[in-house]
N, C-alpha and C positions, 0 to 999 in steps of 0.2 A: 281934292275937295271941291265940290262946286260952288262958283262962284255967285255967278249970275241967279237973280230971281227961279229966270225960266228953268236952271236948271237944278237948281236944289228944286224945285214944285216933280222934274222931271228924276230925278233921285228918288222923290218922295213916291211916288205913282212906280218907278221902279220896286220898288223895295214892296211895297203891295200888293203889285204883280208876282213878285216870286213869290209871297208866301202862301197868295192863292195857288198858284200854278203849281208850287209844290205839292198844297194839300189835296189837289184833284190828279196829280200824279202818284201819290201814294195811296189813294184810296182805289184808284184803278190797279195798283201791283195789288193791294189786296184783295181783291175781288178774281184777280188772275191768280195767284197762289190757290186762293181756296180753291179754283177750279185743279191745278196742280195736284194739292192735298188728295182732293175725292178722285182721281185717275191713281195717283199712288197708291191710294189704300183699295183700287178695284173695284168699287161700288161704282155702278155704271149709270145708276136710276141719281145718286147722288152727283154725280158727275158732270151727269144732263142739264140735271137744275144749277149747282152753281155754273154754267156755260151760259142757261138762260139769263142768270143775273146777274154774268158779266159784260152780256155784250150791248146792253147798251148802256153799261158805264165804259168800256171804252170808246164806243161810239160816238157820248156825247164829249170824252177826251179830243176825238178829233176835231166834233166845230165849235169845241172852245181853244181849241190850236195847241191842246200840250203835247198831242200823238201825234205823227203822221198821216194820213187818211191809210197810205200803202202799207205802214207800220201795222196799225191795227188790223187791215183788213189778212196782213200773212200771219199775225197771233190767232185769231180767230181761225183760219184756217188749219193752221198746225194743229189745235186744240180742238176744233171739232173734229178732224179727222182721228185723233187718242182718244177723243170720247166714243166717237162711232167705232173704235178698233175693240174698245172694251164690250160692246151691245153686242156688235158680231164679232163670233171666235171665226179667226180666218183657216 
């Protein structure tokens, strides 16, 4: 338990931090699922846009510090490259 002032104040600002940082980290998996969702079911036109309206929610995941900058930028990768795989039949 914290003692000191500084650190119950610094407890307190902990504990606010997570449940921010949680909530910008679960909203980023969902925005990434949906992209998941629309490659699973094959709709490619669907697929495109949730890619669009994911990438700069993880984007802004990174310069709020809950992503990795490297993290986000190989999801995005991965995922456009399964969305451009569905547009073009190889």
């Amino acid at each position: 338990m914290a003692n000191t002032p500084q650190s119950q104040k610094r407890a307190r600002q902990t504990e606010r931090r997570t449940a921010v940082n949680k909530a910008r980290r679960s909203r980023i998996r969902t925005y990434l699922r949906k992209v998941e969702e629309a490659i699973a079911g094959g709709d490619a036109q669907v697929a495109a846009e949730a890619l669009r309206a994911a990438q700069p929610e993880l984007m802004r995941g990174v310069t709020k510090g809950v992503v990795h900058k490297n993290t986000a930028a190989r999801k995005m990768s991965r995922l456009s490259a399964r969305v451009k795989a569905l547009t073009v039949p190889a």
